[in-house]
N, C-alpha and C positions, 0 to 999 in steps of 0.2 A: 395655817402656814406661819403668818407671824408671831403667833403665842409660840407654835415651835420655837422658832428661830431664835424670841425673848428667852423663853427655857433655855436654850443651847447657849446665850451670851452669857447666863446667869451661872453657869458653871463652867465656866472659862475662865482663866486668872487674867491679871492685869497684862501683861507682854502681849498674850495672844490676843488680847484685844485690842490694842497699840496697833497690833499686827493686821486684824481685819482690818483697821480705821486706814492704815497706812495705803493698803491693798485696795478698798475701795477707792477714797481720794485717788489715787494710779487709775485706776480705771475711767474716775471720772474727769481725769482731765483726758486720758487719750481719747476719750468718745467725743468729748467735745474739740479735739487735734483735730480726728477723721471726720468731725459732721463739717467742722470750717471748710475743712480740704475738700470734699465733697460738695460741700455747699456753692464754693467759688467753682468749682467745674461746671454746678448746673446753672450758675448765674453766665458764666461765661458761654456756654450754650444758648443761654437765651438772649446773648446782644446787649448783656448790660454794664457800662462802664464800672469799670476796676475802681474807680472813688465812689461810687454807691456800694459796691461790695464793702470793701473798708467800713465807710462810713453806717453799714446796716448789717450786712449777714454776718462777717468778722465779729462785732460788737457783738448782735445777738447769741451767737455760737459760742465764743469765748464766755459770756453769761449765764449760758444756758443751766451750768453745774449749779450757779447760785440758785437760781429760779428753781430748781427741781427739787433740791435740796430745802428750799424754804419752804414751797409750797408743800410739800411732804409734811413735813413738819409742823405745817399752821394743820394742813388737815386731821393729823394724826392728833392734836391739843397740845402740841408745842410750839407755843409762839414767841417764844425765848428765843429760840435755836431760828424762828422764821427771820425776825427784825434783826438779832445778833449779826446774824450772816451778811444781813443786806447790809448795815453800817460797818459791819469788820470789814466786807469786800471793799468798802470804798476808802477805808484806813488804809488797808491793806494795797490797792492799785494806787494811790495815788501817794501814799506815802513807802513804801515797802519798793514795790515796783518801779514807777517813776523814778522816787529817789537811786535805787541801782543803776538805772538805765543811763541818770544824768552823770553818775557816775563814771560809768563806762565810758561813755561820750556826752557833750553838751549836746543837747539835743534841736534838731531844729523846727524852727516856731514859724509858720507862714501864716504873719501877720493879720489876716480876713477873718480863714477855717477858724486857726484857735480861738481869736479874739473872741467869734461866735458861737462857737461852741461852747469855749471856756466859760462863757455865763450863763448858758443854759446847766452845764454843769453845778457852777455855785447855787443857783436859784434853784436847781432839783433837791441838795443838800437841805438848803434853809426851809424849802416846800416840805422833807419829809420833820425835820425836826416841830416845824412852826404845826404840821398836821397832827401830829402827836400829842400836843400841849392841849389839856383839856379845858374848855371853855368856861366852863363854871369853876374849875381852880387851878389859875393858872401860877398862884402863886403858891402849890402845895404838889408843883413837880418835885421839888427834892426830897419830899417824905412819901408824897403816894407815888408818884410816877404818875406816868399817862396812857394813852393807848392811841394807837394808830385804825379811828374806825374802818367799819366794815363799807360805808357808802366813801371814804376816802382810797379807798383802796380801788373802787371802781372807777372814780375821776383820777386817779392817776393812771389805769388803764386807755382810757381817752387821752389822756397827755400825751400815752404811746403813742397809740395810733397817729397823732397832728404830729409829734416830735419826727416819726419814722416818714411823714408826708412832706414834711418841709425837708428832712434829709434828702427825698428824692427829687425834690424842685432846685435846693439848691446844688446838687452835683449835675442836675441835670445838664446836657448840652458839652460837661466835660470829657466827655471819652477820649483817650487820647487812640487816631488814629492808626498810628506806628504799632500801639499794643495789640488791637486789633489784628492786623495785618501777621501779627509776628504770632500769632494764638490760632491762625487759621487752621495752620496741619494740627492742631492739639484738638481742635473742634470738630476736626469733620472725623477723626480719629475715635472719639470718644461718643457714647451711644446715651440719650439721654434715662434709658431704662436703667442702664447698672449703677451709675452714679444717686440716680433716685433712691436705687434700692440699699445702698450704702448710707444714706441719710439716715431712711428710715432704722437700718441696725444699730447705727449710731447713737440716734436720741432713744433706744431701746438699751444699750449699752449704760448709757447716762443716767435713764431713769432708774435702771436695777440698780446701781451700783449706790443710787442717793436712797433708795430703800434696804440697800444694807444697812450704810452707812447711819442713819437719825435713831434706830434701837442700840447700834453698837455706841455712836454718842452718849447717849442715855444712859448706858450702863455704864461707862467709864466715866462720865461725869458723878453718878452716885458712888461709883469706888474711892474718886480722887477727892469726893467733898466742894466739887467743883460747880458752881451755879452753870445752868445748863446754857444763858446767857452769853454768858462768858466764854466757856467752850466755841459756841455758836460764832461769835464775834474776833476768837483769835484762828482757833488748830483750826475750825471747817473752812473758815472765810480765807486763811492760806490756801489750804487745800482744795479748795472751790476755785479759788482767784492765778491755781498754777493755771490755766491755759492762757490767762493777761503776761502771766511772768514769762512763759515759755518764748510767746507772740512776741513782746517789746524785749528782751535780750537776744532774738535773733535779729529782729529786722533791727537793732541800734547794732552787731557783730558783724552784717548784711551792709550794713550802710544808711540805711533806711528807715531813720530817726523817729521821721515824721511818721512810720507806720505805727510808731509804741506809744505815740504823745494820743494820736486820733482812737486809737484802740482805748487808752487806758479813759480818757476823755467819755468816749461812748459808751463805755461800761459802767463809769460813774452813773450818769443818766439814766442806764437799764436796770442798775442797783434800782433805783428809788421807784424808778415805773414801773419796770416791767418786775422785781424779786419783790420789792417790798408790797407795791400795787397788789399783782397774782395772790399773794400769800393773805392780804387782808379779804379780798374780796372770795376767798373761801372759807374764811372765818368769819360766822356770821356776828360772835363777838369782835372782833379786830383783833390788832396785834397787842401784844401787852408790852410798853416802854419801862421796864423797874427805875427807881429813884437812881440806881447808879449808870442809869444812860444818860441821863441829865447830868448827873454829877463829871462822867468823865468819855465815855463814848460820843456825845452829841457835841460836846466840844474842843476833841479832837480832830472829830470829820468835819468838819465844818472850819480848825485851824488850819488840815493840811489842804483842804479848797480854795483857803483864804490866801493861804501861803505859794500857791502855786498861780491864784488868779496874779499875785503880786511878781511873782517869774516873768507870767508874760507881760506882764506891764514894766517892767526895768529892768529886764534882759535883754531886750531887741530881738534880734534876729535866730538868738541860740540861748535856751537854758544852760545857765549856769553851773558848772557842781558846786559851788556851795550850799545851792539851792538844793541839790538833790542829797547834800550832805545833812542837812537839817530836817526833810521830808524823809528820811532815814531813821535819823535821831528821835523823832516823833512816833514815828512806827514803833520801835523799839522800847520806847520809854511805855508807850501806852500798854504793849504786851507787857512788860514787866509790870506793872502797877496794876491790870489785871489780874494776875495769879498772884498776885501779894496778898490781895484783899485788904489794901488801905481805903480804896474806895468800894463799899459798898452801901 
């Protein structure tokens, strides 16, 4: 089936492959729309406060494109397009994203959540960059590059699990009452068979569509002369990262500031754990870092985490737009410098 399917892309010209990529990507954010929506029905079902949802299935579910998409990838011998994704998603939500959102509106920052999140956030960045850096030459990342091993990929899976364990200690006890009360007729209404069985179609949804997607990349990265890398790192990790954009331009249109700051927050974290983790730890080589992630992706993502821990520390109460004017301008600049090939 997939030798078909490589045959079928290899006689396809460039539009109509634009055209699968576009079509997938669509797909894969709506599977991952319907598992969220679905997801929080069954969480709701089962009695558990609206800030662990947020804080755990939203994340996870809006992540999920990355992760299937990577991990496809690592196992298929693409670990370009694996690690590409996981640091372009985190360019991409936190510079791309955010920056919009702050745009739209200043967004608001309560003070605790962010503070502690926000560092666990930076500190996942620096964990995956500092993982990468190869021990015996750490001063011959900008001509060899590095690699993200295969036994790092498995301790950043345990990250997950403590990360997703403290997420649940610390919302615990929050449920807010009134929601409860006001969600009763949705719950006794709702059955928890069908909503299960929508999940499952969902993440079925999602994974076909990221097995389109990683040959139809492939080909159109050797058409365009395009390092597979870099593709991996801008067009998928957009395209992967629409159900972060979707989530934080409605709930910042909604009111609901704080749902796009914690979303995009959570996804940073699930970048490095749970896309970049999954993806090494089925590579029993690792991920492969090229010299130009060093040179210009690793300290990109790690400016715009730098730049947004700096938000919430001399913002107060509400991000700034200037703040999201410049976490914009970063996004921007990093894609064009990308397909320039100044940096390679």
């Amino acid at each position: 089936m997939e030798v078909f399917f490589a045959n079928f892309l290899a006689g396809r010209s460039l539009p109509v492959l634009l055209g699968i990529m576009a079509v997938s990507l669509y797909a894969l954010s709506r599977g991952a729309d319907w598992l969220v929506q679905e997801a929080v029905m069954l969480s709701r079902r089962w009695g558990v406060p609206k800030l662990l949802i947020g804080a755990t299935v939203v994340s996870l579910g809006t992540t999920l494109p990355e992760a299937a998409v990577s991990v496809f990838a690592a196992i298929e011998g693409k670990p370009d397009i694996a690690l590409g994704n996981a640091v372009g998603s985190i360019i991409c939500d936190t510079g791309l994203i955010l920056g919009l959102a702050t745009l739209l509106s200043p967004l608001p920052l309560k003070g605790e959540v962010v503070n502690r999140h926000g560092w666990l956030q930076l500190a996942a960045g620096v964990l995956l960059v500092v993982g990468c850096v190869p021990p015996a030459d750490p001063a011959g990342i900008f001509v060899h590059g590095g690699k993200l091993p295969h036994t790092a990929g498995f301790l950043f899976l345990v990250l997950l699990v403590a990360y997703l364990w403290l997420s649940v200690r610390w919302v615990k006890g929050h449920g807010d009452a009134q929601d409860r009360e006001d969600e009763d007729d949705a719950l006794h209404e709702a059955s928890g068979v069908v909503p299960l069985l929508k999940v499952v179609s969902a993440v079925a949804l999602v994974v076909a569509s990221s097995r389109i997607l990683i040959p139809t990349v492939q080909e159109t990265a050797m058409r365009m002369a395009v390092p597979e890398s870099i593709i991996g790192a801008t067009l998928v990790a957009f395209g992967t990262s629409l159900p972060e954009l979707v989530t934080a331009v409605t709930a910042v249109i909604k009111g609901h500031g704080e749902l796009a700051v914690g979303n995009v927050i959570g996804a940073d974290i699930l970048n490095v754990l749970f896309v970049a983790g999954a993806s090494a730890a089925v590579t029993p080589h690792g991920l492969i870092a090229p010299p130009h992630f060093f040179k210009l992706l690793f300290p990109a993502m790690l400016l715009v985490l730098l730049l947004f821990r700096a938000g919430i520390h001399f913002s107060g109460d509400r991000l700034k737009r200037p703040y999201g004017a410049v976490l914009l301008c970063i996004y921007l600049a990093v894609t064009l410098v990308s397909y320039s090939g100044i940096v390679s």
